[in-house]
C-alpha positions as CSV (number, residue, x, y, z in Angstrom):
1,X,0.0,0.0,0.0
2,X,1.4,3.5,-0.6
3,X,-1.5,5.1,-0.6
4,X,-1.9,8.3,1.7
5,X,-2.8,6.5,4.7
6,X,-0.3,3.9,4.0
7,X,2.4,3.1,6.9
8,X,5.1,3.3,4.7
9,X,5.2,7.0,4.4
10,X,6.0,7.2,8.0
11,X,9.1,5.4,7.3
12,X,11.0,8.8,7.2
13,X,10.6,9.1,10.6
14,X,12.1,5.9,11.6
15,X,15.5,6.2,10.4
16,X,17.5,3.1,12.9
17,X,18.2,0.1,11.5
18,X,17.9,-3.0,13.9
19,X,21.7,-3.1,14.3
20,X,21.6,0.1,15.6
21,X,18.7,0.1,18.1
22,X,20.9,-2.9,19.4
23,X,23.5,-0.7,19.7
24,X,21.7,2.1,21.4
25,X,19.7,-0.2,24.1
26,X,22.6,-3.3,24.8
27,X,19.8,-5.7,24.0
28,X,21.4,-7.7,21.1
29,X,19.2,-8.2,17.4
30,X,18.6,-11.5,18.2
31,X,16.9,-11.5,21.3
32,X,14.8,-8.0,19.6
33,X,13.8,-10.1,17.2
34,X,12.3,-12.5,19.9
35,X,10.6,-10.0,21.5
36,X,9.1,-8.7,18.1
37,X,7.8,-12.0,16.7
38,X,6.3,-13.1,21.0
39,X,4.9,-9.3,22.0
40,X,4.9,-7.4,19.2
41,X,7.5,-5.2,20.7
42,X,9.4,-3.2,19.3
43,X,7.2,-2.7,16.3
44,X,9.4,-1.9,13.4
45,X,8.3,0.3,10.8
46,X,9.1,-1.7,7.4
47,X,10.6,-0.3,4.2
48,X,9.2,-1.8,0.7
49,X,12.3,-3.6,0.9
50,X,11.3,-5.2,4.3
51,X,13.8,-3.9,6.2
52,X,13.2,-2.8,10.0
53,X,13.3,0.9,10.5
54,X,12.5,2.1,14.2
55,X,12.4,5.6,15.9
56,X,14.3,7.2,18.0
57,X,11.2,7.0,20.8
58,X,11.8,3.3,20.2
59,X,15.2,3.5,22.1
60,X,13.9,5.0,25.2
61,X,10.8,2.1,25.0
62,X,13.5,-0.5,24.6
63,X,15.5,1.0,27.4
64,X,12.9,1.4,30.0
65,X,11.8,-2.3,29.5
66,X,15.9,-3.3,30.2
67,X,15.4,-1.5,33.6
68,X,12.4,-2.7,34.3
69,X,13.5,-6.6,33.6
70,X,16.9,-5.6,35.8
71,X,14.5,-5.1,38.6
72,X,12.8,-8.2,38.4
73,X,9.4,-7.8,36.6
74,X,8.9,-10.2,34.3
75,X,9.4,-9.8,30.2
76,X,5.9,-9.7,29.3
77,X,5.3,-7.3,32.4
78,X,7.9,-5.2,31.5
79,X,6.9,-4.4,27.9
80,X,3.2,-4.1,29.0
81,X,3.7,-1.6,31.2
82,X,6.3,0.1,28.8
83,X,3.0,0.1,26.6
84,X,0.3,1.8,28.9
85,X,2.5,4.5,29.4
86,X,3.5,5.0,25.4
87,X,-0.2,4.7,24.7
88,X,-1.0,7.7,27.7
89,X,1.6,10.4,27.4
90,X,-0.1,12.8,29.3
91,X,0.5,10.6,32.6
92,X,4.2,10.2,31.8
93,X,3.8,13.9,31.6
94,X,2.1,14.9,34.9
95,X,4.7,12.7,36.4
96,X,7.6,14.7,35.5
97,X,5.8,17.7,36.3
98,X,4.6,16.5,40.0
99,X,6.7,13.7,40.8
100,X,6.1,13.8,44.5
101,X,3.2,10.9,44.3
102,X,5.1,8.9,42.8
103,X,6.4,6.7,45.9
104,X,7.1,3.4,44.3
105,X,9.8,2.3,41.9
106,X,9.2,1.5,38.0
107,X,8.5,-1.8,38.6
108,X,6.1,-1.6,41.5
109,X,4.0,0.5,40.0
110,X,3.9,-1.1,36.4
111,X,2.6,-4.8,38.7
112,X,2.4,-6.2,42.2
113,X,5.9,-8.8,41.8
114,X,8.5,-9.7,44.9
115,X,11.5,-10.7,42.6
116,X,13.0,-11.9,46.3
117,X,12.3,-15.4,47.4
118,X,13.5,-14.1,51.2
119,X,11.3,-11.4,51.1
120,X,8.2,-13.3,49.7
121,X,8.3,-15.6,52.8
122,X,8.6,-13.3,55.0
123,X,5.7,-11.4,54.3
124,X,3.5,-14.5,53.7
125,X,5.0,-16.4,57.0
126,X,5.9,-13.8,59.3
127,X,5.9,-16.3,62.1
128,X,9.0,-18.2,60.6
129,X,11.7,-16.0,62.2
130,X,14.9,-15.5,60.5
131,X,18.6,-16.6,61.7
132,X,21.5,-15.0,61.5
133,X,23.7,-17.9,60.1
134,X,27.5,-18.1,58.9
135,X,28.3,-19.0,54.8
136,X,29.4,-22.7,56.4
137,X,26.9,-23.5,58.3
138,X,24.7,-22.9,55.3
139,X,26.6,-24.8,52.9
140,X,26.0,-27.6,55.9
141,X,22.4,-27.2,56.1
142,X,22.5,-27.4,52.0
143,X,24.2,-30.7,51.6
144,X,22.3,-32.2,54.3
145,X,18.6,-31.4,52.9
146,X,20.3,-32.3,49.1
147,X,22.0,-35.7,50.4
148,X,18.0,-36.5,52.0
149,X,16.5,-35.5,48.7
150,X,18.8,-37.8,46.7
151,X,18.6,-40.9,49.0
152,X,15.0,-40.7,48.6
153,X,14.6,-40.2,45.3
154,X,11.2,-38.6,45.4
155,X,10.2,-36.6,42.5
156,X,9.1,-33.0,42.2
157,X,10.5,-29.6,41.7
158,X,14.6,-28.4,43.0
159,X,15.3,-25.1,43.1
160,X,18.9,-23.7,43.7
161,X,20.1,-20.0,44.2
162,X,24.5,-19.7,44.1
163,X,25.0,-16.4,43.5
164,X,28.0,-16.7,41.4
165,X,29.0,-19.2,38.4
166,X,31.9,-20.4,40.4
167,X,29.7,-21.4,43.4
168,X,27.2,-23.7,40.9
169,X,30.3,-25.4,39.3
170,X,32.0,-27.1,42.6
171,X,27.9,-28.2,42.9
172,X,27.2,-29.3,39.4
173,X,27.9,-33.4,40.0
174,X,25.9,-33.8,42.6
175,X,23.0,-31.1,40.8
176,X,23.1,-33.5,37.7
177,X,22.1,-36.6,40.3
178,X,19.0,-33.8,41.8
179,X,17.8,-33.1,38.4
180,X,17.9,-36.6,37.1
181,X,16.1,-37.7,40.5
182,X,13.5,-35.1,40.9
183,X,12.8,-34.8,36.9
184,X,12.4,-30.6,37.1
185,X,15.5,-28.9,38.9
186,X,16.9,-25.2,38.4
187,X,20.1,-23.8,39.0
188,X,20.6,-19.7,39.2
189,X,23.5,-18.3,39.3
190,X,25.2,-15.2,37.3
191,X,26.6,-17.6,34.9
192,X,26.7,-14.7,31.9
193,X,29.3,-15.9,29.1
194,X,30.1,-19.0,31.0
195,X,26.1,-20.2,30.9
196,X,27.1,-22.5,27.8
197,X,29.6,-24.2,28.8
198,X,28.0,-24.6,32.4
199,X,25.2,-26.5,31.0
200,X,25.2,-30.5,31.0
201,X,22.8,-32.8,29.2
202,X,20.5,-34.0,31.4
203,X,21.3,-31.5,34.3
204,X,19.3,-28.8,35.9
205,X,18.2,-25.9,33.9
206,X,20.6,-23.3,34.2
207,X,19.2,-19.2,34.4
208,X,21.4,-16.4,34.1
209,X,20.7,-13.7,36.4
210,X,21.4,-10.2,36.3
211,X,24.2,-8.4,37.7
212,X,21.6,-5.9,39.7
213,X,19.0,-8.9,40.2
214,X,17.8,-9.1,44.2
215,X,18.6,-12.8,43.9
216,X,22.4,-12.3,43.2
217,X,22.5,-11.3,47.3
218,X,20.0,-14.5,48.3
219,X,21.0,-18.4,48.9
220,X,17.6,-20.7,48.3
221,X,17.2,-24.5,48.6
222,X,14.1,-25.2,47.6
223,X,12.7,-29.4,47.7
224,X,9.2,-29.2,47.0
225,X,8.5,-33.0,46.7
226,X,5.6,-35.0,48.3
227,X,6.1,-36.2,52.3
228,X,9.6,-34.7,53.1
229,X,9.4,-31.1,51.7
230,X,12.3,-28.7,52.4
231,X,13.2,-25.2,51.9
232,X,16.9,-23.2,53.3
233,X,16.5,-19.3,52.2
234,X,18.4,-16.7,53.5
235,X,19.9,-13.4,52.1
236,X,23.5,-11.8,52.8
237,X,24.0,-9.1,55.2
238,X,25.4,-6.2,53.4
239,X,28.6,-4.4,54.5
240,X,30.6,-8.2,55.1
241,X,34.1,-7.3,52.8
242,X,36.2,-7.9,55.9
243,X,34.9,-11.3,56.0
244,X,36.5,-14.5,55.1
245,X,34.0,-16.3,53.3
246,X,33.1,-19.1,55.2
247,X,32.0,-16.3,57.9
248,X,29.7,-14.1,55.8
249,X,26.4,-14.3,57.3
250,X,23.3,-14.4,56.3
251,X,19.8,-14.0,57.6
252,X,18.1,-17.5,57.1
253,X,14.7,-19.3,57.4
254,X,14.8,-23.1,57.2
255,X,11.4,-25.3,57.1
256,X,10.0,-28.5,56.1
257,X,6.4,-26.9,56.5
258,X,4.6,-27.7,52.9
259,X,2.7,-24.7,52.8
260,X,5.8,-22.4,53.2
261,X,7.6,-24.7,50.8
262,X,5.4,-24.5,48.2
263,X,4.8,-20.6,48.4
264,X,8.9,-21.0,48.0
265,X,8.6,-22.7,45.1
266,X,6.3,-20.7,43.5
267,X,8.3,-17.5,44.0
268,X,11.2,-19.0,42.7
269,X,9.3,-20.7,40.0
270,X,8.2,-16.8,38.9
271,X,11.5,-15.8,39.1
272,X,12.5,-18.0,36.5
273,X,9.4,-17.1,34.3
274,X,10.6,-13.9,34.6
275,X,13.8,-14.8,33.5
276,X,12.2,-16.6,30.5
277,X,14.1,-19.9,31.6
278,X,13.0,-23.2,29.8
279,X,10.1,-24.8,30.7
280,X,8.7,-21.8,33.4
281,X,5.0,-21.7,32.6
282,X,4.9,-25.7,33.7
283,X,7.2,-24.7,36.7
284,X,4.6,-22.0,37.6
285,X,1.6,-24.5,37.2
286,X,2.9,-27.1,39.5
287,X,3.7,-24.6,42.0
288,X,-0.1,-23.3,41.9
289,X,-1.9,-25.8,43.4
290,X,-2.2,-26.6,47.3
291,X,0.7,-28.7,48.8
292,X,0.1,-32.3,49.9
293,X,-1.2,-32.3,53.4
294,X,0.7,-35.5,54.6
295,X,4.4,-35.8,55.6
296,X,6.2,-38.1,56.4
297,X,7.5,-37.5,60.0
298,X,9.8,-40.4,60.1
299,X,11.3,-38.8,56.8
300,X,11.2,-35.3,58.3
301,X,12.9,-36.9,61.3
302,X,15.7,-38.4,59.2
303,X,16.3,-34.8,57.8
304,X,16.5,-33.7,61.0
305,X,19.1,-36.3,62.0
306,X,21.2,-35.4,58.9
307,X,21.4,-31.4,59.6
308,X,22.6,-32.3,63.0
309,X,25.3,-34.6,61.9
310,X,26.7,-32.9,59.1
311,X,26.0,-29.4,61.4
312,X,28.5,-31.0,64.1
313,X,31.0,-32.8,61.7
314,X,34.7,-31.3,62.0
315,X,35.5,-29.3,59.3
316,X,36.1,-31.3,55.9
317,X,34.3,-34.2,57.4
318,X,30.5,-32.8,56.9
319,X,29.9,-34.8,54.1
């Protein structure tokens, strides 16, 4: 069409090739391409030719969804919210002329989301009260509820939280053995260029987080299997850089309630949806349902008698 409504003679106005609203935004052309053909978003302006052409308002659309996915929200989220306001210019306006309502950050008040699996508990279980634990004791506590999980072999849904890539590799043998066993484990860590080569076949799935994500501060464990549920979550202290490493500490929550394990699952299961990590919707629907009422107190009881040995083992000899 080239008539005078036609689309195409708006094209002068949308002067950036793909490559260059890559450049602009840091998201690569690939992964705009992705978020063209799934949301619609950016939407190009095409020449005859069929080339992409985008506007310069496009950069700042692509660049506010970026922050908003560094905070947490998830993609779809993010580029919704990114919409209302392009569609209602007159709110972004009276923003920036009276900004003092606005209370909330970008992502609060685009949708209700707690990207933090600490904070989520804590404001749905207020009676589990934290503990201020040490990095080794952790690590302890971790091996104990994995070792339980893997000589029972009970499936369901594992969800790890390492921090850094270098924490999930001196795990990733014995994660291979959680994800075979439990059929749906995932590991987060900020892998970034090493994610590749991090991966194994048959292993958990492995999610990338962001270097400003509120998870790269937390450590979860989350077992949400039938009878013997577990979940370890705690977050790091700030202000610990005279600390050795074993000695960092961290406030900490450990439970084999099922109610408070499954509302852990579920928040970590929508931190990987909004991560867009393989598989997330199905992670999300398992996680929506009740937990089973039952468990297994002779299992919970041999959990129990786990933590405390590998808790009192000299060190080296936990496991």
């Amino acid at each position: 069409m080239n008539d005078a409504g036609s689309p195409l003679r708006l094209v002068d106005h949308a002067s950036l090739s793909i490559g260059d609203l890559a450049e602009r935004t840091g998201v690569t052309t690939a992964t705009l391409r992705i978020w063209e053909t799934r949301y619609g978003f950016p939407e190009p302006l095409r020449r005859n030719s069929g080339h992409r052409r985008y506007r310069e308002s496009d950069v700042e659309l692509v660049r506010q969804v970026v922050e908003l996915r560094e905070s947490g929200l998830r993609l779809d989220a993010a580029i919704e919210a990114v919409g209302r306001r392009a569609e209602d210019p007159a709110r972004s306006t009276q923003r920036a002329a009276d900004p003092a309502p606005a209370t909330t950050s970008p992502a609060a008040d685009a949708a209700p989301f707690t990207p933090s699996v600490f904070a989520t508990l804590r404001q749905r279980h207020p009676q589990a009260v934290p503990q201020r634990l040490r990095k080794d004791t952790l690590r302890r506590l971790s091996w104990a509820i994995e070792d339980e999980f893997c000589a029972r072999a009970r499936p369901g849904s594992v969800y790890g939280f390492f921090q850094q890539e270098r924490f999930y590799r001196s795990a990733a043998d014995r994660w291979a053995q959680i994800a075979l066993l439990s059929g749906r484990a995932y590991a987060f860590a900020q892998f970034g260029d090493a994610l590749p080569d991090a991966a194994t076949v048959g292993g958990p799935h492995l999610v990338d987080l962001p270097t400003r994500h509120v998870m790269t501060r937390e450590w979860v464990l989350v077992c949400d299997v039938a009878a013997t549920p577990a979940a370890l979550v705690a977050w790091e202290l700030p202000g610990q850089g005279a600390h050795g490493d074993t000695e960092r500490r961290f406030e900490s929550i450990w439970s084999v309630d099922p109610v408070l394990v499954r509302d852990a699952a579920r928040a970590c299961a929508a931190v990987a949806a909004s991560l867009d990590a393989p598989e997330a919707a199905e992670a999300q629907r398992r996680a929506s349902g009740p937990p089973e009422a039952a468990v297994d107190a002779l299992g919970v009881t041999a959990l129990f008698n786990r933590v405390l040995a590998y808790a009192d083992a000299p060190a080296g000899m936990a496991r």
